[in-house]
Every structure is written in structure tokens, then in C-alpha cells.
C-alpha positions in Angstrom: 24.1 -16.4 -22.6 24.7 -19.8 -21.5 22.6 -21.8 -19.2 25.3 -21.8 -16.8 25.7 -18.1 -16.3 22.4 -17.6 -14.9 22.5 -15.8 -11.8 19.9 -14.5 -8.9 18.4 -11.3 -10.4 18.8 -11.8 -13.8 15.8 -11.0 -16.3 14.8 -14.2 -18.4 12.8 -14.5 -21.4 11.8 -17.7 -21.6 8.7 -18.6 -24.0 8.0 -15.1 -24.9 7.5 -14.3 -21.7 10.0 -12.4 -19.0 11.0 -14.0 -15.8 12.8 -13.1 -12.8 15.3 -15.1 -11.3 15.0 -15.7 -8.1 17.6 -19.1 -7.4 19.8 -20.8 -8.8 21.4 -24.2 -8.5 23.8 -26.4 -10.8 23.8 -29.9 -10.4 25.8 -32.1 -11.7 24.3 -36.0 -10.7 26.8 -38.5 -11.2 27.7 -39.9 -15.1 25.0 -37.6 -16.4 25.0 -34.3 -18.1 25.2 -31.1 -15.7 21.9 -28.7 -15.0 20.8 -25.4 -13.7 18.1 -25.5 -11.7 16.3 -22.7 -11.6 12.9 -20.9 -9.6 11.4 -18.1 -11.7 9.1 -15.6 -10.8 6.8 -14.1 -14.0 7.2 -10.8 -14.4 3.5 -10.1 -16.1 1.7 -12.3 -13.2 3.9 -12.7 -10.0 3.4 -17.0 -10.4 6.4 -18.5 -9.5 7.5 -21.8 -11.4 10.5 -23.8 -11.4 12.3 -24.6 -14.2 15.6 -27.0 -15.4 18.0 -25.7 -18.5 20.7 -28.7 -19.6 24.0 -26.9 -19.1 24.7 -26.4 -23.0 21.4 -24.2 -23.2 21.3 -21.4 -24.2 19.1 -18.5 -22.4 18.2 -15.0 -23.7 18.7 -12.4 -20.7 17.0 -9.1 -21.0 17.5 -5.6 -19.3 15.0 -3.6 -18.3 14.9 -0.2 -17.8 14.1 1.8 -14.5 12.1 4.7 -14.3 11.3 6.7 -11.5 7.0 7.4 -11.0 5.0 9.4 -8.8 1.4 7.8 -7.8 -1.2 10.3 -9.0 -4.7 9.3 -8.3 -7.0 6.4 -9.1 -10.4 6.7 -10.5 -12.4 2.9 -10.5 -9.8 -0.1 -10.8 -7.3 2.3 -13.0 -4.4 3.9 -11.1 -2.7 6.8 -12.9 1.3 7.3 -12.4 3.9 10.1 -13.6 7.0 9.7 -15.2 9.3 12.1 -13.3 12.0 12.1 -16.2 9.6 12.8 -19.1 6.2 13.7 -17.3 4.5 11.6 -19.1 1.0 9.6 -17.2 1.5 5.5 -17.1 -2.0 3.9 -16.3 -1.8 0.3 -14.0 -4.6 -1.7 -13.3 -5.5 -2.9 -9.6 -4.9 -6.3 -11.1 -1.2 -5.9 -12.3 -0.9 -3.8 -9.1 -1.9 -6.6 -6.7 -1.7 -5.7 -2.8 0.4 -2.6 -3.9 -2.8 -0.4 -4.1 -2.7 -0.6 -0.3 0.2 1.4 -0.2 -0.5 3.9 -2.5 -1.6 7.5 -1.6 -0.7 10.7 -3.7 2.4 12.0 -4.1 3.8 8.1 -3.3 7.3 7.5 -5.5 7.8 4.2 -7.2 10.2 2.0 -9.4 9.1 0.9 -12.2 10.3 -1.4 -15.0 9.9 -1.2 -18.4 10.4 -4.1 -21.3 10.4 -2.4 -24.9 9.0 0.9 -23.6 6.0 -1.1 -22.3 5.8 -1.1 -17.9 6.3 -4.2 -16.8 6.4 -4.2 -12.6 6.3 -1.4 -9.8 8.4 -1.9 -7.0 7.1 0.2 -4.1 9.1 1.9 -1.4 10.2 0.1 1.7 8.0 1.9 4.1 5.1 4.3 3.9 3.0 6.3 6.1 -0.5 5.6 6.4 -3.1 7.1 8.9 -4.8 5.0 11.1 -9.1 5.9 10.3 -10.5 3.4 12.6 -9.6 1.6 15.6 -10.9 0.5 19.2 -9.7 3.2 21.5 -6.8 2.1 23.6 -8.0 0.7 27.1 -5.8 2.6 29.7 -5.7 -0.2 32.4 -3.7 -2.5 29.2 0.1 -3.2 30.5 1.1 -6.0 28.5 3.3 -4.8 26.2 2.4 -7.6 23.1 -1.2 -6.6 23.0 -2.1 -5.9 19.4 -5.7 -4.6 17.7 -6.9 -4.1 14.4 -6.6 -1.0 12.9 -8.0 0.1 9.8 -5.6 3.2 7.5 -6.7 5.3 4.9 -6.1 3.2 2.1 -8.2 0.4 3.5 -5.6 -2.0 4.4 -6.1 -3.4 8.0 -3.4 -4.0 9.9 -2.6 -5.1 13.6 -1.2 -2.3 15.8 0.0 -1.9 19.5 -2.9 -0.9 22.3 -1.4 2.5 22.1 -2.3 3.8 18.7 -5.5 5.4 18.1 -7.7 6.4 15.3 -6.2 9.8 13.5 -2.4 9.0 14.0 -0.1 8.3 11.3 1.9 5.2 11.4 4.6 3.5 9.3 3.9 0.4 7.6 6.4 -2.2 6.2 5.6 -3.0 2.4 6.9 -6.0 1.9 5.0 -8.0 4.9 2.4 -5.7 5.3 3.2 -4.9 9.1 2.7 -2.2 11.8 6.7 -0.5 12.1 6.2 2.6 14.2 4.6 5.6 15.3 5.5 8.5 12.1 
């Protein structure tokens, strides 16, 4: 497709390698040619990098298949997935998986993409629920309401949680920032 087509979400491969897209900007400076700026975020290694097309360019966009997988168990830095569709075991390392092993606990459903057959990303789910295994107890003479404690959940990530929540409870966890939501 042409340079100038590009739009936010589309998959790029660029130097044998696939990017997202993740903005877009056409600029057209005076007497000069016109040119898409764009950011791109690699698929393979999350680094973001900017990059400029001339107008005329041409891009190759790709599609990438979905498929739905259910977190399984890990065993060392290895964490084992299931394709619901085909039932057939995907392996990620804690590497590709980044700060997503944080949210993973058994039974856990995730997107994944695949390039060629080959998985590329996994998106997790918005929110999970994690259970709080350490934290200080709550001190009962504590009114202000903005008061906030570390809190260590089953899957190691540490988080900061109202006064109120105590070790054993289950609480809900935005993925994206990696925030305290709620009580579950």
C-alpha cells in the first residue's frame, strides 16, 4: 500500500521485521515533497522507533491472526499456553512475555497474535484478580482515606493498596498500569 494510507493500528513490515503502528502524521513542508511521519512499536521487542516514508513509498502491511489462549503453567523461565480452537500448547518465554508474567495465573485467557503460524505478541486481559500474600495489617485508628501500603499478590508483583486490604483477600489489578482497582 502506499505510504500515505498508513493508519494507527496497522501491522508494518518494515526490514524484515513487523511493526505496529502507533501514530501517524503527514507533513507536507512548504515547496518540498510530502511525508508520513510515523512512530512504530516492534512487535518481536516492544522498542519503539520513529520512522519517515516519502509519500510515493510504498509499505507492505501485514495481518495477523488472533487466537484465543489459556495460560497453563510455567516451569523455570518457559510459560506453557493452550490454543482453545485447536488445543494445541504454545510455549513463551518470560523474556518475550515481559511484565505480563505478573498477571498470569492458571486458567488466565489471552490474545495472541500470530505472523505465518509463528506467535508473535500476547495481549492480556484488562483486569485480573490476584490475591494479596503479604501485607502490613491495616492500623484501625487510619482515617485518611489516600493512605496507600505495599502489598505483595501471588504472582509476586507488588502493588500499592488502600489501608483496608489485608493479606488473604483477592483484589483486582489493572494490566495496563499495573495498579490496585478494587476489592474482587
Amino acid at each position: 500500500m502506499n505510504a500515505t494510507q498508513i493508519r494507527r493500528g496497522n501491522i508494518l513490515k518494515v526490514d524484515n521485521e513487523l511493526y505496529s503502528v502507533m501514530t501517524v502524521q503527514h507533513i507536507t513542508p512548504g515547496n518540498w515533497r510530502g511525508m508520513v511521519q510515523t512512530k512504530l512499536r516492534n512487535l518481536r521487542s516492544g522498542k519503539q522507533t520513529e520512522r519517515r516514508f516519502r509519500s510515493e513509498e510504498n509499505v507492505d502491511r501485514v495481518s495477523l491472526d488472533a487466537h484465543e489462549l489459556e495460560y497453563l503453567y510455567n516451569d523455570g523461565s518457559d510459560y506453557h499456553f493452550m490454543n482453545l480452537e485447536t488445543y494445541e500448547q504454545i510455549t513463551f518465554d518470560a523474556e518475550k512475555l515481559g511484565d505480563d508474567i505478573y498477571y498470569l495465573i492458571p486458567n488466565t485467557k489471552v490474545e495472541a497474535q500470530f505472523y505465518e503460524g509463528v506467535p508473535i505478541s500476547v495481549e492480556m486481559p484488562s483486569t485480573v484478580d490476584l490475591v494479596v500474600v503479604e501485607t502490613e495489617p491495616s492500623v484501625r485508628s487510619a482515617t485518611v482515606t489516600n493512605v496507600t501500603k505495599a502489598a505483595k499478590l501471588e504472582t509476586g508483583l507488588i502493588v500499592q493498596v488502600p489501608q483496608f486490604v489485608n493479606t488473604g483477600e483477592t483484589i483486582r489489578i489493572d494490566t495496563t498500569e499495573g495498579k490496585y482497582l478494587q476489592r474482587a
